[in-house]
PDBQT receptor file of N, H, CA, C and O in Angstrom, charges set to zero:
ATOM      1  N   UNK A   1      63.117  28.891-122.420  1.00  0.00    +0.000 N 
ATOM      2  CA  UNK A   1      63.121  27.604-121.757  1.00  0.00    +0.000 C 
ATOM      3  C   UNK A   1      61.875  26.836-122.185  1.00  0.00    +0.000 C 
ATOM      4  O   UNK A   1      60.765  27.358-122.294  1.00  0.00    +0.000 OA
ATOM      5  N   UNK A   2      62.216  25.242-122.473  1.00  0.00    +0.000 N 
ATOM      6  H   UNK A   2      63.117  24.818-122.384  1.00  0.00    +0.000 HD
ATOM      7  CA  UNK A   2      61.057  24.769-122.842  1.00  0.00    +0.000 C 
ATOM      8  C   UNK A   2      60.160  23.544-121.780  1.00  0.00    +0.000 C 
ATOM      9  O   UNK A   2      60.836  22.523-121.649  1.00  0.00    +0.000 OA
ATOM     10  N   UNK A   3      59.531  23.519-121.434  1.00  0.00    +0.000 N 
ATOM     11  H   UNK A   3      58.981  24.347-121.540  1.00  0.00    +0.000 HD
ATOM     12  CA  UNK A   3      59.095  22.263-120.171  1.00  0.00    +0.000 C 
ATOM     13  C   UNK A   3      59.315  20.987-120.830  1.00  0.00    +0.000 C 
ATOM     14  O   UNK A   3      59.474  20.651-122.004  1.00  0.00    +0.000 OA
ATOM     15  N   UNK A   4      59.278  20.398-119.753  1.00  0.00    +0.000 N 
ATOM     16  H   UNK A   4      59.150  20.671-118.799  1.00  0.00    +0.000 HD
ATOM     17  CA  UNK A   4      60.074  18.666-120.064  1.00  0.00    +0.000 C 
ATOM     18  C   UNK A   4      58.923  18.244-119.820  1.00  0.00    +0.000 C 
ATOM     19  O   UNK A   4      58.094  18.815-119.111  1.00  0.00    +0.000 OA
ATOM     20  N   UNK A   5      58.738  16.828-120.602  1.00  0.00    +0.000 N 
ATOM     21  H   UNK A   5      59.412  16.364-121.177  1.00  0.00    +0.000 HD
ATOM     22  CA  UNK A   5      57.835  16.169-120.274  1.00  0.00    +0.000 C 
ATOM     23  C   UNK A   5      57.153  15.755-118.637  1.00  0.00    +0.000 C 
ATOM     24  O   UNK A   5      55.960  15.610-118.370  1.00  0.00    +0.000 OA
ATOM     25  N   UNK A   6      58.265  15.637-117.752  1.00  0.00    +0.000 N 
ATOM     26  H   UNK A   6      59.234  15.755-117.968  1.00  0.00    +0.000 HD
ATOM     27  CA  UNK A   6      57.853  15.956-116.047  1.00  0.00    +0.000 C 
ATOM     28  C   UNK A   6      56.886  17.134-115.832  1.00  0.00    +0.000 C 
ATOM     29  O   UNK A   6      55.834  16.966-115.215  1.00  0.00    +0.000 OA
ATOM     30  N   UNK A   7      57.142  17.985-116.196  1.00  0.00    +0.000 N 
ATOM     31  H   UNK A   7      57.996  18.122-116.697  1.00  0.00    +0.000 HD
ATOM     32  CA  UNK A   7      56.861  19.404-115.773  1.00  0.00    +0.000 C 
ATOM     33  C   UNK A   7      55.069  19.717-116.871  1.00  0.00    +0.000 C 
ATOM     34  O   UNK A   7      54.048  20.318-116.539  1.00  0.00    +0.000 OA
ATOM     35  N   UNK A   8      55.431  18.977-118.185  1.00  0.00    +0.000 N 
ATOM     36  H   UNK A   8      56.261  18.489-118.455  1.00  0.00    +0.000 HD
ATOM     37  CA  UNK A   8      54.224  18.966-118.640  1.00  0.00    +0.000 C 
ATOM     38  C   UNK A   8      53.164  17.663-117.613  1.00  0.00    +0.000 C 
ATOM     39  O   UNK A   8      51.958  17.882-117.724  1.00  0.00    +0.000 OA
ATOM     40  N   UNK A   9      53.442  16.722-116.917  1.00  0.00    +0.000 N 
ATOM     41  H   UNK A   9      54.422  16.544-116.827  1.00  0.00    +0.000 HD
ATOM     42  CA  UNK A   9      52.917  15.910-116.333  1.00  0.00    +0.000 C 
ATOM     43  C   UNK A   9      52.127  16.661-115.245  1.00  0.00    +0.000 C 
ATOM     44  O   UNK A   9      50.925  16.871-115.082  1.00  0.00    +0.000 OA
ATOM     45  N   UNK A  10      53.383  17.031-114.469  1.00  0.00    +0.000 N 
ATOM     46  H   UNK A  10      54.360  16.860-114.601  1.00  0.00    +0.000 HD
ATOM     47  CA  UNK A  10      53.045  17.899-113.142  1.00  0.00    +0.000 C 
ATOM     48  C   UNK A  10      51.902  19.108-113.566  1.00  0.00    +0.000 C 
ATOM     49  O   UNK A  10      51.009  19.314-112.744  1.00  0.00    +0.000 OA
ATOM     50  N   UNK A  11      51.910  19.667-114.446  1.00  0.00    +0.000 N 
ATOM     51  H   UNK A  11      52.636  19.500-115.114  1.00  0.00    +0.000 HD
ATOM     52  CA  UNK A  11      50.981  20.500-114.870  1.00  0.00    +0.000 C 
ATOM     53  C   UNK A  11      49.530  19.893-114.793  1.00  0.00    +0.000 C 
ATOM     54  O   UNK A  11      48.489  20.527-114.620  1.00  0.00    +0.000 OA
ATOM     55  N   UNK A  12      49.637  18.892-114.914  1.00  0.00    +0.000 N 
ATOM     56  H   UNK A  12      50.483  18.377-115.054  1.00  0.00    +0.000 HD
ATOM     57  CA  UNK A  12      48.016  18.158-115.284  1.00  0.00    +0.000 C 
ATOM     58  C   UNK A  12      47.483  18.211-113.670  1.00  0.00    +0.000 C 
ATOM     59  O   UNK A  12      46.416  18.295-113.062  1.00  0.00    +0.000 OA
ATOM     60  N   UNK A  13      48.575  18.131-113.455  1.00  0.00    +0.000 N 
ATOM     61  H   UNK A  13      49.441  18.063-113.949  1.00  0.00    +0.000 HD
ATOM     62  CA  UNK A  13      47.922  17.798-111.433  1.00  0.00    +0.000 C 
ATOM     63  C   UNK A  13      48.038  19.225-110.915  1.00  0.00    +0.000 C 
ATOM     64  O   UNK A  13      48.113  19.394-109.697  1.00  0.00    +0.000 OA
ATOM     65  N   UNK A  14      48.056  20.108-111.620  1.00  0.00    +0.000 N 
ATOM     66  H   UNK A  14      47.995  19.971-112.609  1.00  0.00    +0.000 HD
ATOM     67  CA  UNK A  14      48.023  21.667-111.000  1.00  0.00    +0.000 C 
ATOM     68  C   UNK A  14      46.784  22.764-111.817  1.00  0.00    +0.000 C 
ATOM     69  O   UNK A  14      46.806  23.968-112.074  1.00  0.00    +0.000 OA
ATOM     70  N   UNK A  15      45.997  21.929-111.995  1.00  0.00    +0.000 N 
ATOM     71  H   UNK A  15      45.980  20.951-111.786  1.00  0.00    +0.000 HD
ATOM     72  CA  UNK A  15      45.636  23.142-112.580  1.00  0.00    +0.000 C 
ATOM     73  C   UNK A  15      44.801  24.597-112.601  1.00  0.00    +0.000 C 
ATOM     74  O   UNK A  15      43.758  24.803-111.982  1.00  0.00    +0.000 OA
ATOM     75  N   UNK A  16      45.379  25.388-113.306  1.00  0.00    +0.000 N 
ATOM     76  H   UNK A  16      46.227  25.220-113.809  1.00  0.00    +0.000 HD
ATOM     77  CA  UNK A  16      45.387  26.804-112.396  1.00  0.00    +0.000 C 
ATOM     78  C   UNK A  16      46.140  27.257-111.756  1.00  0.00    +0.000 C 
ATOM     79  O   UNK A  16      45.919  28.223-111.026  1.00  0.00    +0.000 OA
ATOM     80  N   UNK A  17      47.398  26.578-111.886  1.00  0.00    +0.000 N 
ATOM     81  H   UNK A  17      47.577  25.793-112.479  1.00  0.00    +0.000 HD
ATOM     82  CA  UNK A  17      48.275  26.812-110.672  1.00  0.00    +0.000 C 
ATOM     83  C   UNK A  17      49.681  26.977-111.150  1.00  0.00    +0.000 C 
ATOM     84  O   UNK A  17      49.654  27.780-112.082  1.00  0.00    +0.000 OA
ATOM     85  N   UNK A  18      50.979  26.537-110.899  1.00  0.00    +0.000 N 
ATOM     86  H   UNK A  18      51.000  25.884-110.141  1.00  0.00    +0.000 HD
ATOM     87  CA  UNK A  18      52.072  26.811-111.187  1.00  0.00    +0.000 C 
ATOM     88  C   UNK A  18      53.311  25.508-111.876  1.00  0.00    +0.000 C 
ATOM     89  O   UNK A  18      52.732  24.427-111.977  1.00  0.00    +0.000 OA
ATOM     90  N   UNK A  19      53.968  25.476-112.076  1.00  0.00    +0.000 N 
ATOM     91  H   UNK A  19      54.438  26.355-111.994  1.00  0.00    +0.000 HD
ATOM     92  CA  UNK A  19      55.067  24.572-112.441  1.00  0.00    +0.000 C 
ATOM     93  C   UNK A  19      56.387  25.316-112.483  1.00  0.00    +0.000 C 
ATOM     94  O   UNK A  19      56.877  25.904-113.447  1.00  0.00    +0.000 OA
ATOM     95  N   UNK A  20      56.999  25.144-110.930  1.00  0.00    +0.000 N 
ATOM     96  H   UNK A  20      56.601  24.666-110.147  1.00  0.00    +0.000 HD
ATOM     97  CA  UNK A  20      57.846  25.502-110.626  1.00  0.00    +0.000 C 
ATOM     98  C   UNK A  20      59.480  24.498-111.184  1.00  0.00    +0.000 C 
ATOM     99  O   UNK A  20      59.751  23.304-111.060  1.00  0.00    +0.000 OA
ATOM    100  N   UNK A  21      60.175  25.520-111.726  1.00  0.00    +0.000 N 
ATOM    101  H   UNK A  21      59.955  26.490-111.826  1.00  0.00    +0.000 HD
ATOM    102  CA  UNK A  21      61.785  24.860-112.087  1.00  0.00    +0.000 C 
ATOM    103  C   UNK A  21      62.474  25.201-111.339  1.00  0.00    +0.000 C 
ATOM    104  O   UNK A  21      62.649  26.420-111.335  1.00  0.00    +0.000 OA
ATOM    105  N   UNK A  22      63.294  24.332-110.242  1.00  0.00    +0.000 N 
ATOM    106  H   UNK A  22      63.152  23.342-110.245  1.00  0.00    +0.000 HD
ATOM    107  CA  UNK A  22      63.754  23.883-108.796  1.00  0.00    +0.000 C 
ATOM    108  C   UNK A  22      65.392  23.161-109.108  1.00  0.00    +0.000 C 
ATOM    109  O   UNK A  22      65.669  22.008-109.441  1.00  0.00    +0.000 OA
ATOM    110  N   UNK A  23      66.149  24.149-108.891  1.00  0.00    +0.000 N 
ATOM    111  H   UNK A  23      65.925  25.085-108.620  1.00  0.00    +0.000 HD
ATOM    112  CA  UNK A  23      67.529  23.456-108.641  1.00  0.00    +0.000 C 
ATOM    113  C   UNK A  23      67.773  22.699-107.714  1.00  0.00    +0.000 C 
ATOM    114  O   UNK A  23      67.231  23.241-106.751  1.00  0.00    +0.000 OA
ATOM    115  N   UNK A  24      68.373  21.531-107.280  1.00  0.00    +0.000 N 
ATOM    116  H   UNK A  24      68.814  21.090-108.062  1.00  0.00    +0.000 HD
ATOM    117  CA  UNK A  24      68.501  21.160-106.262  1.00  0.00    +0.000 C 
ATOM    118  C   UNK A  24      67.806  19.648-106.128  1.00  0.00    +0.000 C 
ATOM    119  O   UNK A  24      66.911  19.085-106.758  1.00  0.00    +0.000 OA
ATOM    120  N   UNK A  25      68.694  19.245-104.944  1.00  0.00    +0.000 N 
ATOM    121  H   UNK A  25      69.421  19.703-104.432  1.00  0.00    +0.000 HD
ATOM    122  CA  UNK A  25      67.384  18.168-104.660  1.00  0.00    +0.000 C 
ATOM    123  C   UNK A  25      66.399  18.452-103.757  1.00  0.00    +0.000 C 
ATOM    124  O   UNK A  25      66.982  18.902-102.771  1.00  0.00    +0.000 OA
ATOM    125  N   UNK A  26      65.152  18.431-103.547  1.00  0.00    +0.000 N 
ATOM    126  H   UNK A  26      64.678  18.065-104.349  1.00  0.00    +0.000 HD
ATOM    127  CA  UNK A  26      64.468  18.910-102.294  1.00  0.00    +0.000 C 
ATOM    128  C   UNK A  26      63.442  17.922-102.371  1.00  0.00    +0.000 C 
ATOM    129  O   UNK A  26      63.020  17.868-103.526  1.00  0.00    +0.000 OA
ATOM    130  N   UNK A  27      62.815  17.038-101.530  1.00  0.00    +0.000 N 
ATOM    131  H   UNK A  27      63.158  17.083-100.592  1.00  0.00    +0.000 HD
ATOM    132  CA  UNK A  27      61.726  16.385-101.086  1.00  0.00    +0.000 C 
ATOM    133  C   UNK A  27      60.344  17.121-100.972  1.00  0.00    +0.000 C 
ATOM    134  O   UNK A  27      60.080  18.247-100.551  1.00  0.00    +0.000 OA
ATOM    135  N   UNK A  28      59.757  16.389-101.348  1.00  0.00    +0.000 N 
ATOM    136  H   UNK A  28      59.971  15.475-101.690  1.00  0.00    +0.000 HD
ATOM    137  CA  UNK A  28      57.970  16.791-101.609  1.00  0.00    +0.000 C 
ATOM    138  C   UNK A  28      57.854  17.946 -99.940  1.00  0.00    +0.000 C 
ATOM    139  O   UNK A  28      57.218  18.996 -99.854  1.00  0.00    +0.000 OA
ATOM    140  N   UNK A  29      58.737  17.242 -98.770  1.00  0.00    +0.000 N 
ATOM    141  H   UNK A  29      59.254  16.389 -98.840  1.00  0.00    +0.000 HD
ATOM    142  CA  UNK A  29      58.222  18.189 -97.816  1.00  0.00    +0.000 C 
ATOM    143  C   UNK A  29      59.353  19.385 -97.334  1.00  0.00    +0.000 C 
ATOM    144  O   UNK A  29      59.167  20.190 -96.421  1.00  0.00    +0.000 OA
ATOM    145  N   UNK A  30      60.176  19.316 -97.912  1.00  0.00    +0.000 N 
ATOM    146  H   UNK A  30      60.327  18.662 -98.653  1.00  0.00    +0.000 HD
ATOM    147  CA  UNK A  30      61.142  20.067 -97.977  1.00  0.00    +0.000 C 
ATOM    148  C   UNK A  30      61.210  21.722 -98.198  1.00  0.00    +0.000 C 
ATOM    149  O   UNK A  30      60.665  22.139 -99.221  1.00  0.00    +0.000 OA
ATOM    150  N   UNK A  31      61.720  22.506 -97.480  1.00  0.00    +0.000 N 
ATOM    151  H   UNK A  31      62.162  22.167 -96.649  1.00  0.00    +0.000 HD
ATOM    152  CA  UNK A  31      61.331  24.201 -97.622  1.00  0.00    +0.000 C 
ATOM    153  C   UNK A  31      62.640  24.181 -98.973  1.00  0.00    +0.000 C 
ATOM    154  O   UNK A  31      63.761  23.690 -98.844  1.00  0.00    +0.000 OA
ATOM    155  N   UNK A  32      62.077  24.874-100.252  1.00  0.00    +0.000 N 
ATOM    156  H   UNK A  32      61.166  25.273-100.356  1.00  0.00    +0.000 HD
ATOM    157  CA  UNK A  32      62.752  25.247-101.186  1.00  0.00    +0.000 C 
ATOM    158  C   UNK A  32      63.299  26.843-100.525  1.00  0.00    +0.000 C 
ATOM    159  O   UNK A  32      62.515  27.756-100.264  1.00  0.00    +0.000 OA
ATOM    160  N   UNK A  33      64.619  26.905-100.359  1.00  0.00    +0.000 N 
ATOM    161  H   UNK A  33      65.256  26.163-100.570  1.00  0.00    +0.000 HD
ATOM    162  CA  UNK A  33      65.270  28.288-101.167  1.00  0.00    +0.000 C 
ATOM    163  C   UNK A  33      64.418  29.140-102.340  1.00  0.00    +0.000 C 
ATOM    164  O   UNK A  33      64.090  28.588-103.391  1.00  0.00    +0.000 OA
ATOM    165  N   UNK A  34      64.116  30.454-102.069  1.00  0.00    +0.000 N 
ATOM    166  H   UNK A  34      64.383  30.902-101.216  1.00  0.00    +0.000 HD
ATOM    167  CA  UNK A  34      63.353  31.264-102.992  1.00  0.00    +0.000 C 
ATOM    168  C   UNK A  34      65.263  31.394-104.181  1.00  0.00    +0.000 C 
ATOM    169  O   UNK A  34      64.944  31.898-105.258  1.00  0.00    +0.000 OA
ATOM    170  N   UNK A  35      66.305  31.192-104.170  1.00  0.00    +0.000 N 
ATOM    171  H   UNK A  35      66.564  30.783-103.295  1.00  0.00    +0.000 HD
ATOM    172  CA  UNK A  35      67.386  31.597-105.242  1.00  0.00    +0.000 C 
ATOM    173  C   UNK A  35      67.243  30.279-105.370  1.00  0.00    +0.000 C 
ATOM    174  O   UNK A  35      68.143  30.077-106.186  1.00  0.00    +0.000 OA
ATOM    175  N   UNK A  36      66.672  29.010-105.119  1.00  0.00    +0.000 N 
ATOM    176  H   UNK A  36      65.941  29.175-104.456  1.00  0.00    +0.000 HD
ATOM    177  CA  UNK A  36      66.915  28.038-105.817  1.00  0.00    +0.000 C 
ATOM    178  C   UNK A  36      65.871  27.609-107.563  1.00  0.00    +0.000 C 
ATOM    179  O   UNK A  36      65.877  26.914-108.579  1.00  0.00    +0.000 OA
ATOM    180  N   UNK A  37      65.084  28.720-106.767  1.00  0.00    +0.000 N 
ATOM    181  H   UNK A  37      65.079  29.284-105.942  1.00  0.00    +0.000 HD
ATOM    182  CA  UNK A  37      64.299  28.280-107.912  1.00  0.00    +0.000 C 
ATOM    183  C   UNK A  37      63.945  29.164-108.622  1.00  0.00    +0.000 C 
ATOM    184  O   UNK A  37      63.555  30.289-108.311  1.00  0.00    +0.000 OA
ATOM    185  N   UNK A  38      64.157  28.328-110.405  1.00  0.00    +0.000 N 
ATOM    186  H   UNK A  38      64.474  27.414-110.658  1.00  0.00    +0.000 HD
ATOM    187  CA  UNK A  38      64.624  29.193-111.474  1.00  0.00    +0.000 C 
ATOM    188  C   UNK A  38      63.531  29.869-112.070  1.00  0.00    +0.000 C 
ATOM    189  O   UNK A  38      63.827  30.834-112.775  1.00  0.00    +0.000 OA
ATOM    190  N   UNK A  39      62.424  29.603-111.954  1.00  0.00    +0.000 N 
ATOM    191  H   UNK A  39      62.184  28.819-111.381  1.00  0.00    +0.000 HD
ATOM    192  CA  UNK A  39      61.050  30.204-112.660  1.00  0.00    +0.000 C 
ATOM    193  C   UNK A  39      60.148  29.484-112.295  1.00  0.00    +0.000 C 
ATOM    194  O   UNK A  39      60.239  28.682-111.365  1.00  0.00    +0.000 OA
ATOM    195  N   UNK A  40      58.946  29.720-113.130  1.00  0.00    +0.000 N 
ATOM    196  H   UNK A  40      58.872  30.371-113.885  1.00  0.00    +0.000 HD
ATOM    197  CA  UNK A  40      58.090  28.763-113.174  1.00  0.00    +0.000 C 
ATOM    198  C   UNK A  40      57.144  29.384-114.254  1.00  0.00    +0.000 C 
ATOM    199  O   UNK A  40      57.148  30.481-114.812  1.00  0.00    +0.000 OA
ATOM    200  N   UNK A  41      56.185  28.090-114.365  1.00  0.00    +0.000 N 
ATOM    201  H   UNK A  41      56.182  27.199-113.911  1.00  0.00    +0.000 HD
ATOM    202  CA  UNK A  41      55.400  27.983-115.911  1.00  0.00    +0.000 C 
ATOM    203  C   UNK A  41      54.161  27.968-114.683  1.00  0.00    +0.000 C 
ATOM    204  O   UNK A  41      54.044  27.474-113.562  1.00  0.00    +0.000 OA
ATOM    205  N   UNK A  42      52.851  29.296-116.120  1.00  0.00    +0.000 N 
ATOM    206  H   UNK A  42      52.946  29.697-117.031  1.00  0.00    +0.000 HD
ATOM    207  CA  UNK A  42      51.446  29.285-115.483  1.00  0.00    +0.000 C 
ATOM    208  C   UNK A  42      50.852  27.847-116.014  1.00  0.00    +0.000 C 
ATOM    209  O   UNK A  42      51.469  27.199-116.860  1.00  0.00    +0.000 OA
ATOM    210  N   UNK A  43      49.775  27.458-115.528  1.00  0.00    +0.000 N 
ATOM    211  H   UNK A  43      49.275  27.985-114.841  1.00  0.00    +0.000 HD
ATOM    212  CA  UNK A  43      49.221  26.375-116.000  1.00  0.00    +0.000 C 
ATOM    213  C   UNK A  43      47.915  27.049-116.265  1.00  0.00    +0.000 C 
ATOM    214  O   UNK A  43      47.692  27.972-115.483  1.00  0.00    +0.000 OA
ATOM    215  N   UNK A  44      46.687  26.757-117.462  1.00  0.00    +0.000 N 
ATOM    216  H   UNK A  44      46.869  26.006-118.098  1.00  0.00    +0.000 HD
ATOM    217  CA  UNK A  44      45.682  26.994-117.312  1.00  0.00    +0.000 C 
ATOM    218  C   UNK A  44      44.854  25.974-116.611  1.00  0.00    +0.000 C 
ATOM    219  O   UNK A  44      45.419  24.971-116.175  1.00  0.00    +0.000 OA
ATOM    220  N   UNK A  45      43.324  26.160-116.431  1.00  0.00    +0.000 N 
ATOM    221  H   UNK A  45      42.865  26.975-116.785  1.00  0.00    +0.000 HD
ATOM    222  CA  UNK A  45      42.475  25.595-115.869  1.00  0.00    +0.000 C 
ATOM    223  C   UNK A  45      42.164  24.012-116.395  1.00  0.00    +0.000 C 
ATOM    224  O   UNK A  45      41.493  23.209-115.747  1.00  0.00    +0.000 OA
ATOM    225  N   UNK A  46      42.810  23.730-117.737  1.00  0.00    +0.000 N 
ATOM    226  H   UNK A  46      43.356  24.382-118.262  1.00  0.00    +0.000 HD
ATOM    227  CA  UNK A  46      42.814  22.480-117.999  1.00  0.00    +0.000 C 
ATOM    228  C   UNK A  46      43.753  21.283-118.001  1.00  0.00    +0.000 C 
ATOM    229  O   UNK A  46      43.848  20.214-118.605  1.00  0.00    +0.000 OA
ATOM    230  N   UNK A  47      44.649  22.196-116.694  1.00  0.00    +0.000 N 
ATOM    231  H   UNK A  47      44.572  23.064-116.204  1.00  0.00    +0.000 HD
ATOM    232  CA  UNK A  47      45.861  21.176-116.509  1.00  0.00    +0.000 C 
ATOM    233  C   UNK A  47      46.635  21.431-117.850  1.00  0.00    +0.000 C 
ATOM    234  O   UNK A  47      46.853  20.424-118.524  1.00  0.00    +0.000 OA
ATOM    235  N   UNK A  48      47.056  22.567-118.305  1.00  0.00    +0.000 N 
ATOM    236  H   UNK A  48      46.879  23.385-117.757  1.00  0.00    +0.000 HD
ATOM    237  CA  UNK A  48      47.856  22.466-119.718  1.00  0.00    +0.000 C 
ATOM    238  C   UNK A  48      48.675  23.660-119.404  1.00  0.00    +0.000 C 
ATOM    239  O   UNK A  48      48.117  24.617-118.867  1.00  0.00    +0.000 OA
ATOM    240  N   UNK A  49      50.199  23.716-119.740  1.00  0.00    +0.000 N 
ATOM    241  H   UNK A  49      50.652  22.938-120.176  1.00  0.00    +0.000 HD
ATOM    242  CA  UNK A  49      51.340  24.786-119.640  1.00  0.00    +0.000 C 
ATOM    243  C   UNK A  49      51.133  25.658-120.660  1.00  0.00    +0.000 C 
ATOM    244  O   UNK A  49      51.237  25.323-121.840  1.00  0.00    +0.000 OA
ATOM    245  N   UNK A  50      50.775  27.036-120.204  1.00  0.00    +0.000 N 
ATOM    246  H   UNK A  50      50.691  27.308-119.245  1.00  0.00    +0.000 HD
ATOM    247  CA  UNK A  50      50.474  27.894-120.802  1.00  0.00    +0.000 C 
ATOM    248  C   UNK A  50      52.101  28.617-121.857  1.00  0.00    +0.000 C 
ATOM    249  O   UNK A  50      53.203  28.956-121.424  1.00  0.00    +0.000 OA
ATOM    250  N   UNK A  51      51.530  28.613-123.376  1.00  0.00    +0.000 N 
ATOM    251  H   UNK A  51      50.635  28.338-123.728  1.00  0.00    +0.000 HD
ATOM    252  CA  UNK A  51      52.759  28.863-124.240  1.00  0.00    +0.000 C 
ATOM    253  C   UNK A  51      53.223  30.588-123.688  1.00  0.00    +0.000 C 
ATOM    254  O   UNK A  51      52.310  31.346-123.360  1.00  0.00    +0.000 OA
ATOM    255  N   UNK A  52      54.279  30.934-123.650  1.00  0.00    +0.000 N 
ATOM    256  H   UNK A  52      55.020  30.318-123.916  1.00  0.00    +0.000 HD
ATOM    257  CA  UNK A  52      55.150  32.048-123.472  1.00  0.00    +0.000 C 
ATOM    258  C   UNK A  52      54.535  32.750-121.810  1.00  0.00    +0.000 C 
ATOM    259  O   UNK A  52      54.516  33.939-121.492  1.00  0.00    +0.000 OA
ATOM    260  N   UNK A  53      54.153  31.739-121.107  1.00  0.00    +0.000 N 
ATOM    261  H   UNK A  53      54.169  30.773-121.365  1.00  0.00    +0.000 HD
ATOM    262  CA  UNK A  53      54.466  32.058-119.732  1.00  0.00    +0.000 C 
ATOM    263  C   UNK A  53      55.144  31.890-118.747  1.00  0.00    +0.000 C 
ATOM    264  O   UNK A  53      54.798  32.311-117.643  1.00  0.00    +0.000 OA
ATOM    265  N   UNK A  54      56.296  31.207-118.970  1.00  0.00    +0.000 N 
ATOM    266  H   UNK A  54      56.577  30.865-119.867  1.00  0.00    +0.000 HD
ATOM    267  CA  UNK A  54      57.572  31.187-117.890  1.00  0.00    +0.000 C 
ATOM    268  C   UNK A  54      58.219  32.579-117.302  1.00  0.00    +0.000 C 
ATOM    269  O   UNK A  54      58.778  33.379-118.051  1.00  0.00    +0.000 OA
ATOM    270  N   UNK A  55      58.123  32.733-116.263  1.00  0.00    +0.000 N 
ATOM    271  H   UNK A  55      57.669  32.082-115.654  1.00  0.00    +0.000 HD
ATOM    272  CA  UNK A  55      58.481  33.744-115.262  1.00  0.00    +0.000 C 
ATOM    273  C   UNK A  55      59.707  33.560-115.144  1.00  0.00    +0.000 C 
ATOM    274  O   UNK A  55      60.039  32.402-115.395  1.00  0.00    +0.000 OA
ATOM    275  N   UNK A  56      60.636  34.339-114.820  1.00  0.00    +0.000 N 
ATOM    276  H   UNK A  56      60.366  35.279-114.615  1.00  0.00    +0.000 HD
ATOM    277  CA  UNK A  56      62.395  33.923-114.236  1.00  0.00    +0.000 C 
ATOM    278  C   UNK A  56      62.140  34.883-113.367  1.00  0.00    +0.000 C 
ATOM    279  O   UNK A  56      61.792  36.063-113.343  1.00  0.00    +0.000 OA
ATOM    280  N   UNK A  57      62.457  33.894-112.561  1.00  0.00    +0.000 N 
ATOM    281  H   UNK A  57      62.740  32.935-112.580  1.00  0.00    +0.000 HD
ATOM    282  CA  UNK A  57      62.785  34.156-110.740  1.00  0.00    +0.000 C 
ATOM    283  C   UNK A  57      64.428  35.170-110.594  1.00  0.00    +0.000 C 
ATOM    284  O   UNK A  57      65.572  34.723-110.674  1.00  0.00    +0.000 OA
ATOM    285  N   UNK A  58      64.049  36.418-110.394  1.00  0.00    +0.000 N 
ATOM    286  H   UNK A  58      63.119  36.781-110.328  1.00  0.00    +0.000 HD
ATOM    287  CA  UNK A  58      65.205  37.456-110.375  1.00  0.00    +0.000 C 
ATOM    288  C   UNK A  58      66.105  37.364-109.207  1.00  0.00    +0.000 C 
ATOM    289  O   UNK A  58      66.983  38.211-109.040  1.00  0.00    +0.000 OA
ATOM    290  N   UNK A  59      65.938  36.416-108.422  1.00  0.00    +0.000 N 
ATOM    291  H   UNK A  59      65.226  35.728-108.558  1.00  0.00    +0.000 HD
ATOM    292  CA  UNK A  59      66.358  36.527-107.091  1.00  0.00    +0.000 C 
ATOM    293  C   UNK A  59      67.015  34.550-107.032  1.00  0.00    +0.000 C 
ATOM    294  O   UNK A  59      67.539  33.989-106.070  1.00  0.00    +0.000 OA
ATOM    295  N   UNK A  60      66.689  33.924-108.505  1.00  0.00    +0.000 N 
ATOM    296  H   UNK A  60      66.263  34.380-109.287  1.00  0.00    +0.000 HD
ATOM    297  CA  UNK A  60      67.735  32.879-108.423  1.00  0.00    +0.000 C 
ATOM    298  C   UNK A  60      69.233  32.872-108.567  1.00  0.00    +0.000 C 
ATOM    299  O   UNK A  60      69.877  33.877-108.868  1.00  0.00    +0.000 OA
ATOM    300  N   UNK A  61      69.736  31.725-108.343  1.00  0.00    +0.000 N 
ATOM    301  H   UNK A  61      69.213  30.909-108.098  1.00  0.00    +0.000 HD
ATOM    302  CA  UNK A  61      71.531  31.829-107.728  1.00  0.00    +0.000 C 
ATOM    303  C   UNK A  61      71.484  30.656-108.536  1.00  0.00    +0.000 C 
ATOM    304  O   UNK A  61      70.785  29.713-108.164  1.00  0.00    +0.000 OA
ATOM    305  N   UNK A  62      72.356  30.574-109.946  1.00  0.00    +0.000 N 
ATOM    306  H   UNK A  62      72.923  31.340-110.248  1.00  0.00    +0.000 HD
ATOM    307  CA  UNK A  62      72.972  29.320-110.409  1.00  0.00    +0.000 C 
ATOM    308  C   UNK A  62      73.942  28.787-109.722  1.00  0.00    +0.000 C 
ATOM    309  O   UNK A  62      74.969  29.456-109.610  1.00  0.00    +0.000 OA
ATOM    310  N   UNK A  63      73.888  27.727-109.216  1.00  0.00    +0.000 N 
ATOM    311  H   UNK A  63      73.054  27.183-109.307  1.00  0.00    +0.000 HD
ATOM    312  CA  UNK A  63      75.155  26.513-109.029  1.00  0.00    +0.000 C 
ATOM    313  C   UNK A  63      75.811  26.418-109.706  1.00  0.00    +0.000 C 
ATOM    314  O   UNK A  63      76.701  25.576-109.589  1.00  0.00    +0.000 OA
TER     315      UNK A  63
């Protein structure tokens, strides 16, 4: 899987942190489903998506 330009964005505002890939629609305050969501990308400390770190979430449910 490769990150979309969103997800490279969102990275800049996380950093150190995660970039989660989210089926569904869900609102900023919204409780995500742990099967909704498909993985997620590490970010390093400079706000940048770390290459060959996407996780897949074993416990997601495709629609």
């Amino acid at each position: 899987m490769k990150p979309t330009p969103e997800m490279v964005e969102e990275a800049k505002n996380n950093p150190g942190g995660w970039v989660y890939v989210i089926e569904g629609n869900y609102g900023p305050n919204d409780e995500v489903p742990p099967q909704a969501i498909a993985g997620a990308w590490q970010v390093d400390n400079n706000g940048e998506i770390m290459k060959g770190s996407f996780r897949v979430n074993p416990n997601y449910i495709k629609k």
